[in-house]
PDB file of N, H, CA, C and O in Angstrom:
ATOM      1  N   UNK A   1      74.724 166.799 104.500  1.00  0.00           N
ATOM      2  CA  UNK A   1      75.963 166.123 104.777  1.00  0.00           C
ATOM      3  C   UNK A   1      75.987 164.758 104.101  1.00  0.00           C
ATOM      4  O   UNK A   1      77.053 164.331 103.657  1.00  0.00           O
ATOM      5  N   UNK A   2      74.586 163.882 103.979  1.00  0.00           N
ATOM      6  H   UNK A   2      73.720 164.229 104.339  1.00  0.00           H
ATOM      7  CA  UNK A   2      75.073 162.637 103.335  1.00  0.00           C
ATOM      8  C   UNK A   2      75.379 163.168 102.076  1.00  0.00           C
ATOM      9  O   UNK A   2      76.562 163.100 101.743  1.00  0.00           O
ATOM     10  N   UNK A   3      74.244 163.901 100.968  1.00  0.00           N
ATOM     11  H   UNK A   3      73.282 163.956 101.239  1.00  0.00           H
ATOM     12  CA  UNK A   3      73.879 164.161  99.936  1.00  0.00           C
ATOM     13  C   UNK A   3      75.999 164.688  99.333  1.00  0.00           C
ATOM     14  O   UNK A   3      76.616 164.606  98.270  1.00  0.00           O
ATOM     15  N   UNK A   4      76.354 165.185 100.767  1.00  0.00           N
ATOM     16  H   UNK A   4      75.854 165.252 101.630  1.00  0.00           H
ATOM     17  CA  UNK A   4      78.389 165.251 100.011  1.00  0.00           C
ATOM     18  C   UNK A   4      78.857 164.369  99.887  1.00  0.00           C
ATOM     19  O   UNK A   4      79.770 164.331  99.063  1.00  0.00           O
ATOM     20  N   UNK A   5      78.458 163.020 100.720  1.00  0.00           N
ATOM     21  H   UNK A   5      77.716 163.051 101.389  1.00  0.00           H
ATOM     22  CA  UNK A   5      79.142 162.030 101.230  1.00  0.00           C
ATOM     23  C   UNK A   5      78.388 160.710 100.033  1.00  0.00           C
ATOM     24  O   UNK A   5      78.679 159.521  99.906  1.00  0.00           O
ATOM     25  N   UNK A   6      77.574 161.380  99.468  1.00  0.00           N
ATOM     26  H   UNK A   6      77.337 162.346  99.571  1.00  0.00           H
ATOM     27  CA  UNK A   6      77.261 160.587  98.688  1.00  0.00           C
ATOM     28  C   UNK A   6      77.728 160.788  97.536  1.00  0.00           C
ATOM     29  O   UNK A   6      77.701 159.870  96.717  1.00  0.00           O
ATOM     30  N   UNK A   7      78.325 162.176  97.173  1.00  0.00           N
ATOM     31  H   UNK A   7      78.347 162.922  97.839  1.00  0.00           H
ATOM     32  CA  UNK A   7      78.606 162.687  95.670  1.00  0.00           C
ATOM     33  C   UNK A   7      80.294 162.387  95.762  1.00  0.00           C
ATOM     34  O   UNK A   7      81.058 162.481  94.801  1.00  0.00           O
ATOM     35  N   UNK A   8      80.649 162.036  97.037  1.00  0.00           N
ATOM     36  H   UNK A   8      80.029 161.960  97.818  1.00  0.00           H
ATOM     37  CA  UNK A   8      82.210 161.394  97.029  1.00  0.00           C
ATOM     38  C   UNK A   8      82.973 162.889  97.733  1.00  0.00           C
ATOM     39  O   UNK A   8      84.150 162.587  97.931  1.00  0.00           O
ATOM     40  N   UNK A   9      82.821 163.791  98.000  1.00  0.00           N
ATOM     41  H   UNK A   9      81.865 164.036  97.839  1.00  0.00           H
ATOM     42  CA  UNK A   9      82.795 164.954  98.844  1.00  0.00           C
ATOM     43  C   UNK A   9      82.237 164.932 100.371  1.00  0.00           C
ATOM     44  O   UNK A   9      81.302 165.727 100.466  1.00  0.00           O
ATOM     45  N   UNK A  10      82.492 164.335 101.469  1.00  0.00           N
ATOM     46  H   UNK A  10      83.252 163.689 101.392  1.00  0.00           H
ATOM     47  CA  UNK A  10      82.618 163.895 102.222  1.00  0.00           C
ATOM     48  C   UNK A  10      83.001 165.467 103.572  1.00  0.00           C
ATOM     49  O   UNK A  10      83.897 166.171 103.106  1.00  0.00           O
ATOM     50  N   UNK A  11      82.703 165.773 104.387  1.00  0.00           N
ATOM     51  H   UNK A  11      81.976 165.201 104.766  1.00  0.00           H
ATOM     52  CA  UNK A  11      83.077 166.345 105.104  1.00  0.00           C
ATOM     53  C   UNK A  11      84.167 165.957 106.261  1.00  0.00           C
ATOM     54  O   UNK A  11      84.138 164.934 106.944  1.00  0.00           O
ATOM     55  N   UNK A  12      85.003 166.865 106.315  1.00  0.00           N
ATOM     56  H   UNK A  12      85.027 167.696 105.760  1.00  0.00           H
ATOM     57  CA  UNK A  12      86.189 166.538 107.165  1.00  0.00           C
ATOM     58  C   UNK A  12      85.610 165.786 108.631  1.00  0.00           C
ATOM     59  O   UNK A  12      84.438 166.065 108.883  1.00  0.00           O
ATOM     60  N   UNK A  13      86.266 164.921 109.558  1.00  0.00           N
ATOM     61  H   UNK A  13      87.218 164.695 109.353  1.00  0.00           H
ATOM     62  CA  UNK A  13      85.440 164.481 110.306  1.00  0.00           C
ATOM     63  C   UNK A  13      85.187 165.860 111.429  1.00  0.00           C
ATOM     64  O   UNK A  13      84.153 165.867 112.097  1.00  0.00           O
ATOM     65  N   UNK A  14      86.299 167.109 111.584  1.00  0.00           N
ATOM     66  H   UNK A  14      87.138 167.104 111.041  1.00  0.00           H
ATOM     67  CA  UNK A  14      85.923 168.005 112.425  1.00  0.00           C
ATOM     68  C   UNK A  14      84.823 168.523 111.962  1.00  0.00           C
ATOM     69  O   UNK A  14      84.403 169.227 112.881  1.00  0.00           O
ATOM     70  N   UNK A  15      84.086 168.594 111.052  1.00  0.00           N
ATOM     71  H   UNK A  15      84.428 168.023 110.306  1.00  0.00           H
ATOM     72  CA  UNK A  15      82.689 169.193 110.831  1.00  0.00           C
ATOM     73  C   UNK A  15      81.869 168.270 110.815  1.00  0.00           C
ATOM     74  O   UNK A  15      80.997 168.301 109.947  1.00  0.00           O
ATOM     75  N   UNK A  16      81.917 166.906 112.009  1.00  0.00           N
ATOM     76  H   UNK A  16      82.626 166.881 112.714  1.00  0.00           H
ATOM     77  CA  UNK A  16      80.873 165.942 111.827  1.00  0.00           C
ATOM     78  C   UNK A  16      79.845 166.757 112.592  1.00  0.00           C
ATOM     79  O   UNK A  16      78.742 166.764 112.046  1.00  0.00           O
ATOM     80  N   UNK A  17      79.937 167.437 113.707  1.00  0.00           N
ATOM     81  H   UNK A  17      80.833 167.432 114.151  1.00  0.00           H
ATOM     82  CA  UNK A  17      78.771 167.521 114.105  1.00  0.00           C
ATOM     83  C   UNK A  17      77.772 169.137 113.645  1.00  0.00           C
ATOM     84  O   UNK A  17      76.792 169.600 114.230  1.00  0.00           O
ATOM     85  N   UNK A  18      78.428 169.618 112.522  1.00  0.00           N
ATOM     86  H   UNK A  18      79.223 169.242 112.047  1.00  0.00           H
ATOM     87  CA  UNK A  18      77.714 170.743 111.515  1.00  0.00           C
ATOM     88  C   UNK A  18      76.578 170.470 111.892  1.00  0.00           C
ATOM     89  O   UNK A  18      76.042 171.489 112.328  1.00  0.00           O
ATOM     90  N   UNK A  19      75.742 169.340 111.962  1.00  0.00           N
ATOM     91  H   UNK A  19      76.177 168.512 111.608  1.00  0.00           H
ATOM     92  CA  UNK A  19      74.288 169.736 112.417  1.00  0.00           C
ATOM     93  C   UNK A  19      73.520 169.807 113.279  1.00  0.00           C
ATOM     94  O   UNK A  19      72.302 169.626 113.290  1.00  0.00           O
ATOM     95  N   UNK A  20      74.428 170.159 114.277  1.00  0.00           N
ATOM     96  H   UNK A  20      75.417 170.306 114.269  1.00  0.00           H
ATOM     97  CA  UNK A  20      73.776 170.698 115.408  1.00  0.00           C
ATOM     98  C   UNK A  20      73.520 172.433 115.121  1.00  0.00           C
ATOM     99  O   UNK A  20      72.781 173.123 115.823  1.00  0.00           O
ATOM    100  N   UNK A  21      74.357 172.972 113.859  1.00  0.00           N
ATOM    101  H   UNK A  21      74.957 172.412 113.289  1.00  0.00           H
ATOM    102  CA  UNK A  21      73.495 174.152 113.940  1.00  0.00           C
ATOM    103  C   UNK A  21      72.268 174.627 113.149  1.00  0.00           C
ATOM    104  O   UNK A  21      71.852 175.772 112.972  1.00  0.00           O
ATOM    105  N   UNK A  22      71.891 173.677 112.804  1.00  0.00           N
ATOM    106  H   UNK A  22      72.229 172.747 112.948  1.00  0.00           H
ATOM    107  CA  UNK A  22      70.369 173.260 112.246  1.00  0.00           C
ATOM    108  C   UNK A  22      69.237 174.337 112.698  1.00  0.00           C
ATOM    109  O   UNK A  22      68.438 174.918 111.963  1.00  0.00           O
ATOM    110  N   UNK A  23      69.419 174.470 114.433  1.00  0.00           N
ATOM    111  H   UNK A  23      70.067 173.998 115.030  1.00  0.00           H
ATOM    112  CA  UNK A  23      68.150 175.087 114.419  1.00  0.00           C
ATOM    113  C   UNK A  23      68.775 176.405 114.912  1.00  0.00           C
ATOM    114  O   UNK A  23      68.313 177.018 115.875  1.00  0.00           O
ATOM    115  N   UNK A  24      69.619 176.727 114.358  1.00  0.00           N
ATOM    116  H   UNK A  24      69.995 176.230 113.576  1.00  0.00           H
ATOM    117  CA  UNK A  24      70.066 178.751 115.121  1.00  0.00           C
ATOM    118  C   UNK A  24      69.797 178.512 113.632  1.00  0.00           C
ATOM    119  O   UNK A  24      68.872 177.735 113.872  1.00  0.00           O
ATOM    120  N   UNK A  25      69.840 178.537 112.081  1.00  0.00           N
ATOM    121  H   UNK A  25      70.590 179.169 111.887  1.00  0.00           H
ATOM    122  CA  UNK A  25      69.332 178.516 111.062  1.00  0.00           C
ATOM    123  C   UNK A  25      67.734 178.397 110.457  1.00  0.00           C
ATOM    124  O   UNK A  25      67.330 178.915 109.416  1.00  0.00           O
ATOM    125  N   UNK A  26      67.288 177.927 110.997  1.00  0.00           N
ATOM    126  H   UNK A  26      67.615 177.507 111.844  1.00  0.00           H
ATOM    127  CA  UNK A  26      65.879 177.630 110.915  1.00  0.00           C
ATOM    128  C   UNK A  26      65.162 178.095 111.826  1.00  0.00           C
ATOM    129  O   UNK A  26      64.827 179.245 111.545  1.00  0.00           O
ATOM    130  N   UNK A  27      64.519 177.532 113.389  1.00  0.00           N
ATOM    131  H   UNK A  27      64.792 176.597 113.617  1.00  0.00           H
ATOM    132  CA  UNK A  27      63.531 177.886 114.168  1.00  0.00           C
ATOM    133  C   UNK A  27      64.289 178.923 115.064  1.00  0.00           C
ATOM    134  O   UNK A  27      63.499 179.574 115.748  1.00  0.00           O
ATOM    135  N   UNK A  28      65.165 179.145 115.186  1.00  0.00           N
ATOM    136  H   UNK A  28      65.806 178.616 114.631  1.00  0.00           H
ATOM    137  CA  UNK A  28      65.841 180.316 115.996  1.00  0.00           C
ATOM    138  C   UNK A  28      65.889 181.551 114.983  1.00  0.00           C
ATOM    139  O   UNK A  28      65.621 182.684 115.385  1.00  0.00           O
ATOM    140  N   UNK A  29      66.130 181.376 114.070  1.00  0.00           N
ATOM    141  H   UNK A  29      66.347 180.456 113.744  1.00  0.00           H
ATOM    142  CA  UNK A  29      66.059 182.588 112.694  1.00  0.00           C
ATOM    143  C   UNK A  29      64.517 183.402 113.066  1.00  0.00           C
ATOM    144  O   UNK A  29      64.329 184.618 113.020  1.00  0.00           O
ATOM    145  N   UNK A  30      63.767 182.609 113.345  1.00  0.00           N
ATOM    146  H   UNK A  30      63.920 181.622 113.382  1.00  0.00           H
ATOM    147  CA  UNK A  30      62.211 183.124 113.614  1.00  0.00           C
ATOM    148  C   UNK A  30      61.720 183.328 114.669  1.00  0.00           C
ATOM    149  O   UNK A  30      60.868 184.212 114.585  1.00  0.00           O
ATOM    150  N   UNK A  31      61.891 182.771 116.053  1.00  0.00           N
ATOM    151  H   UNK A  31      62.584 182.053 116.122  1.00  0.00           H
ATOM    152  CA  UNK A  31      62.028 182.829 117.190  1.00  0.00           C
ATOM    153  C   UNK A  31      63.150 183.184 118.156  1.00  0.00           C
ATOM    154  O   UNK A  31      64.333 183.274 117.828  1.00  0.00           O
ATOM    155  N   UNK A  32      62.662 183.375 119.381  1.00  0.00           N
ATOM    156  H   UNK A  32      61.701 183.301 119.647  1.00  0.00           H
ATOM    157  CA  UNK A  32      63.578 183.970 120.431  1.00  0.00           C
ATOM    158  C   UNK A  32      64.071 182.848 120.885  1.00  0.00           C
ATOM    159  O   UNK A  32      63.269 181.918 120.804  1.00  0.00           O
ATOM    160  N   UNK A  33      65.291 182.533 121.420  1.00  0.00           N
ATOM    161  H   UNK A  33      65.942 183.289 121.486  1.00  0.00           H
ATOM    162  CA  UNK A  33      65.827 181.122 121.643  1.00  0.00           C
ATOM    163  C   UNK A  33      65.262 180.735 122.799  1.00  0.00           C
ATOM    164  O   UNK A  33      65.189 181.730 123.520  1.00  0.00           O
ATOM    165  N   UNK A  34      64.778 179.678 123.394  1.00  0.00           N
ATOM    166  H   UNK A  34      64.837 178.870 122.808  1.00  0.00           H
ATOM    167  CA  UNK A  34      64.217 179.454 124.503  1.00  0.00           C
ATOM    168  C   UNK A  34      65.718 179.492 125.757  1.00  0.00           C
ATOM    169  O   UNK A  34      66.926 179.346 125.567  1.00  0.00           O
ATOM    170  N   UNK A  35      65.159 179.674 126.622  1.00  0.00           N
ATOM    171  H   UNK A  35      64.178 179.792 126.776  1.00  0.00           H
ATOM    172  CA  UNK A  35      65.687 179.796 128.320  1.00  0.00           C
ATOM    173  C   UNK A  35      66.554 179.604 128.738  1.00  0.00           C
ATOM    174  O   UNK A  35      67.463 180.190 129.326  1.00  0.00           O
ATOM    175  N   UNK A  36      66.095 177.990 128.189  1.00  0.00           N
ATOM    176  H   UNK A  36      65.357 177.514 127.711  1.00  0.00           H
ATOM    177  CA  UNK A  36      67.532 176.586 128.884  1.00  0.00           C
ATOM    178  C   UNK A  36      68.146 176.483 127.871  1.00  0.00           C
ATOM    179  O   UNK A  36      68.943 175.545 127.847  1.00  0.00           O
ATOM    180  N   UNK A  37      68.071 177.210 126.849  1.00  0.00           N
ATOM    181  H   UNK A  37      67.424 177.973 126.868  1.00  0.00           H
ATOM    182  CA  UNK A  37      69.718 177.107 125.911  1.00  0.00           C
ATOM    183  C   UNK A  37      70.419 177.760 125.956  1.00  0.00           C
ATOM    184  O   UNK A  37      70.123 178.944 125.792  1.00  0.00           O
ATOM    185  N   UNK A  38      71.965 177.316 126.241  1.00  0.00           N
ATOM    186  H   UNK A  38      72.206 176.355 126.374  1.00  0.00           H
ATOM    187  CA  UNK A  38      72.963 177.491 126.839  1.00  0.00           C
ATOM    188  C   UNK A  38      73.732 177.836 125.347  1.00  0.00           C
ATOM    189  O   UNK A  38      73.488 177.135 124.365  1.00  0.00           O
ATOM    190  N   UNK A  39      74.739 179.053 125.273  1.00  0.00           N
ATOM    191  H   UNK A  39      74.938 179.622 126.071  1.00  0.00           H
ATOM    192  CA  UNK A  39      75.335 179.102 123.562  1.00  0.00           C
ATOM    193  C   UNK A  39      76.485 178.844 124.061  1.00  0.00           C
ATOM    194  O   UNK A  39      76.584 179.684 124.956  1.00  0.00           O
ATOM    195  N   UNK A  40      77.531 178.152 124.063  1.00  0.00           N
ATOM    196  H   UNK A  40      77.451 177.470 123.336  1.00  0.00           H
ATOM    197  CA  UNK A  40      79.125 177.718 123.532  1.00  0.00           C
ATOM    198  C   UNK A  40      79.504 178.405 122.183  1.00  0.00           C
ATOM    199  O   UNK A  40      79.867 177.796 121.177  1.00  0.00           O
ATOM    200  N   UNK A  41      79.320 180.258 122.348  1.00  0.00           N
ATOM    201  H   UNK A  41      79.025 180.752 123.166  1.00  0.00           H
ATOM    202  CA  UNK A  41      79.566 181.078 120.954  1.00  0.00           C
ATOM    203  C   UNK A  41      80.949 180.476 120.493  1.00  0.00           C
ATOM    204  O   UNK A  41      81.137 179.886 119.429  1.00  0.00           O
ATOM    205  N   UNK A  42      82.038 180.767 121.637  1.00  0.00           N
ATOM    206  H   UNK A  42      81.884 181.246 122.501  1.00  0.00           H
ATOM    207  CA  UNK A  42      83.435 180.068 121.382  1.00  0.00           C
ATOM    208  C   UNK A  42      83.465 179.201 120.179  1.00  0.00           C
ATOM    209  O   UNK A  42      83.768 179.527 119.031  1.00  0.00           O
ATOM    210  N   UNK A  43      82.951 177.571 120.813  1.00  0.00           N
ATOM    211  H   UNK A  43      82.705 177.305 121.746  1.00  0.00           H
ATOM    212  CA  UNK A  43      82.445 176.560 119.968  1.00  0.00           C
ATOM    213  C   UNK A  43      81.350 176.546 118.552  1.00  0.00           C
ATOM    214  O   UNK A  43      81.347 175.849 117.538  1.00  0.00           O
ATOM    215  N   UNK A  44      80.751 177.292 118.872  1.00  0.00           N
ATOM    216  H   UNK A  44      80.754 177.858 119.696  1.00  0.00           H
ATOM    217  CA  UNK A  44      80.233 177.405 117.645  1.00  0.00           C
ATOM    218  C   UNK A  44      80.705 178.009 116.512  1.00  0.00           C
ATOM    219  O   UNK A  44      80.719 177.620 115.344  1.00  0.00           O
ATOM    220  N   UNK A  45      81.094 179.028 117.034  1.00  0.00           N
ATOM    221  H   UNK A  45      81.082 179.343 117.983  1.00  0.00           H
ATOM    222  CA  UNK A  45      82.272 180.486 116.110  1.00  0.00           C
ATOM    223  C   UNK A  45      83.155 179.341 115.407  1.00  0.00           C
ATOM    224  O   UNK A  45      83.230 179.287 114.180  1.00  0.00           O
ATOM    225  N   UNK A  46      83.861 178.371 116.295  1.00  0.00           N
ATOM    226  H   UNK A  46      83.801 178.415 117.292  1.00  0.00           H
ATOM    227  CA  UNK A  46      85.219 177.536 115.539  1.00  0.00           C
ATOM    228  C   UNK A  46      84.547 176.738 114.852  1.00  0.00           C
ATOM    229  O   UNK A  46      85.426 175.965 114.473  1.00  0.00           O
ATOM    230  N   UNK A  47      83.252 176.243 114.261  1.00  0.00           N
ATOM    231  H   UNK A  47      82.537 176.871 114.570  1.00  0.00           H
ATOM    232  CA  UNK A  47      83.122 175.190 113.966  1.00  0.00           C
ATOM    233  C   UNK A  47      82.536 176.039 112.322  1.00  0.00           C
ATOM    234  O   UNK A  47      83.190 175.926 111.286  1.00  0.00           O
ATOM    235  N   UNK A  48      81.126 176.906 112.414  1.00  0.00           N
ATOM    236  H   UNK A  48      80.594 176.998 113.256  1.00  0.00           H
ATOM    237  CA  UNK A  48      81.295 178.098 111.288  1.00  0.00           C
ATOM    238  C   UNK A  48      83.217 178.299 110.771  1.00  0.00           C
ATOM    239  O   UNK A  48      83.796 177.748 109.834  1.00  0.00           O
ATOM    240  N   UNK A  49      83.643 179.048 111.559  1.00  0.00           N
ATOM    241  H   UNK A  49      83.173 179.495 112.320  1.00  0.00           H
ATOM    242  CA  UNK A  49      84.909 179.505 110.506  1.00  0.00           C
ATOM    243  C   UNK A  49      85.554 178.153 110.356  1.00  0.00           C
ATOM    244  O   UNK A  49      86.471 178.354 109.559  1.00  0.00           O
ATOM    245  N   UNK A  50      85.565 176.600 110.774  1.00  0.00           N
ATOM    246  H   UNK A  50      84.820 176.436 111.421  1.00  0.00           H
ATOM    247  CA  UNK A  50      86.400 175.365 110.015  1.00  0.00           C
ATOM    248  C   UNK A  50      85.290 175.189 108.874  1.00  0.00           C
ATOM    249  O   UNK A  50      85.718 174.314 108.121  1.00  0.00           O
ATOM    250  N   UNK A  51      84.056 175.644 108.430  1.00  0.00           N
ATOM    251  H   UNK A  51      83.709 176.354 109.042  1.00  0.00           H
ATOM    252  CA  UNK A  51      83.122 175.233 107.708  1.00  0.00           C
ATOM    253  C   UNK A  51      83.396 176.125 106.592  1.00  0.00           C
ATOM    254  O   UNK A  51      83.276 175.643 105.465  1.00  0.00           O
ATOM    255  N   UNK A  52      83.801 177.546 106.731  1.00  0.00           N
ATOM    256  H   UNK A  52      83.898 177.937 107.646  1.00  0.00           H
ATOM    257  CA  UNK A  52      83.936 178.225 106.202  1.00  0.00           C
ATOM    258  C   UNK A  52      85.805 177.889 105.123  1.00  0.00           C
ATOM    259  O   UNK A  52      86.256 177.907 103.978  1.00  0.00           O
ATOM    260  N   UNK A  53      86.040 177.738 105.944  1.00  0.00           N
ATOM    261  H   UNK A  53      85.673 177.723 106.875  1.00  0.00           H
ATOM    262  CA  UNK A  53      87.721 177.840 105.443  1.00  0.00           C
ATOM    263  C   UNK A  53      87.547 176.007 104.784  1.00  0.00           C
ATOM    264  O   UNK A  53      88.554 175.390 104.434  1.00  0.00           O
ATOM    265  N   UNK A  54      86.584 175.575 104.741  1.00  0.00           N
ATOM    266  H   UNK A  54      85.766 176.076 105.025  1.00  0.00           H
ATOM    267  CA  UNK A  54      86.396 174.037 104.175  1.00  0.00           C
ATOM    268  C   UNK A  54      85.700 174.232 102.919  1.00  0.00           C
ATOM    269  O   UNK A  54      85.831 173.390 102.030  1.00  0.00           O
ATOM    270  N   UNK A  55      84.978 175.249 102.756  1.00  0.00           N
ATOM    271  H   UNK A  55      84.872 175.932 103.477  1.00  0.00           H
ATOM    272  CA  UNK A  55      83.879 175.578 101.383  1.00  0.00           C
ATOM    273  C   UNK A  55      84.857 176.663 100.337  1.00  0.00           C
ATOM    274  O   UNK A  55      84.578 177.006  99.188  1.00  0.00           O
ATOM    275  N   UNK A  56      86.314 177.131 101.325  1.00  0.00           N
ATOM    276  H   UNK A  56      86.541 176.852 102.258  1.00  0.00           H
ATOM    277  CA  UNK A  56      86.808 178.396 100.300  1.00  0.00           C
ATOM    278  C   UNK A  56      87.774 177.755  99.867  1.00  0.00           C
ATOM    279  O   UNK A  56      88.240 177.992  98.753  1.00  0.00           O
ATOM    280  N   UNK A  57      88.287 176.762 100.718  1.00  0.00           N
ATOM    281  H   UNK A  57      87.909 176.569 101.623  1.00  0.00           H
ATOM    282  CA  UNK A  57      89.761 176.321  99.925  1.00  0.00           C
ATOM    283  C   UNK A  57      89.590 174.789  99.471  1.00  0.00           C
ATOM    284  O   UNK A  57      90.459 174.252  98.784  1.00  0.00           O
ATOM    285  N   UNK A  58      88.559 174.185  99.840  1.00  0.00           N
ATOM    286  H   UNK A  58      87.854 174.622 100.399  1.00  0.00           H
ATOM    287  CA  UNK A  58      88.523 172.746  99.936  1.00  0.00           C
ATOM    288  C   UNK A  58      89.175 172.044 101.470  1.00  0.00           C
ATOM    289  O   UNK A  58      88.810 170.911 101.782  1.00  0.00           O
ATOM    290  N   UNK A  59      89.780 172.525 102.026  1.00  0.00           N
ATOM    291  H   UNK A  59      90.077 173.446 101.772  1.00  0.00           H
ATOM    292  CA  UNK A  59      90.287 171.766 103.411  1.00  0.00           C
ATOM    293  C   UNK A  59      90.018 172.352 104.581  1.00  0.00           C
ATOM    294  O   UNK A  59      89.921 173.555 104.824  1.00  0.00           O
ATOM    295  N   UNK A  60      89.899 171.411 105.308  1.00  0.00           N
ATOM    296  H   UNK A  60      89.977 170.434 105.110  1.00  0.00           H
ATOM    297  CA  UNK A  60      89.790 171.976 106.791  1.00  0.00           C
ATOM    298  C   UNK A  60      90.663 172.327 108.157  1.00  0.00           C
ATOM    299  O   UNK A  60      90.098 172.790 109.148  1.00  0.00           O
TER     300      UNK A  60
END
């Protein structure tokens, strides 16, 4: 996210918090999710497809 924000490509502010899905990408990709995590699929689903519809058309 800086590395856009540094090239002058900047992410919309609704995809500020894109990195919270950091670890369903990484340590969840390899592991079973632990216990006490709670998924907001809803929330997550909308934040993938504004990420998505931000990388195909340019806007969010």
């Amino acid at each position: 996210m800086d590395l856009l924000a540094d090239s002058g490509q900047p992410l919309p502010a609704g995809l500020a918090d894109l990195d919270i899905l950091s670890p369903y990408g990484t340590l969840f990709r390899y592991e079973d999710l632990p216990a006490e995590v709670e998924l907001d699929r809803e929330a997550l689903f909308k934040l993938v497809r504004s990420l998505h519809q931000f990388v195909e058309t340019g806007h969010s």
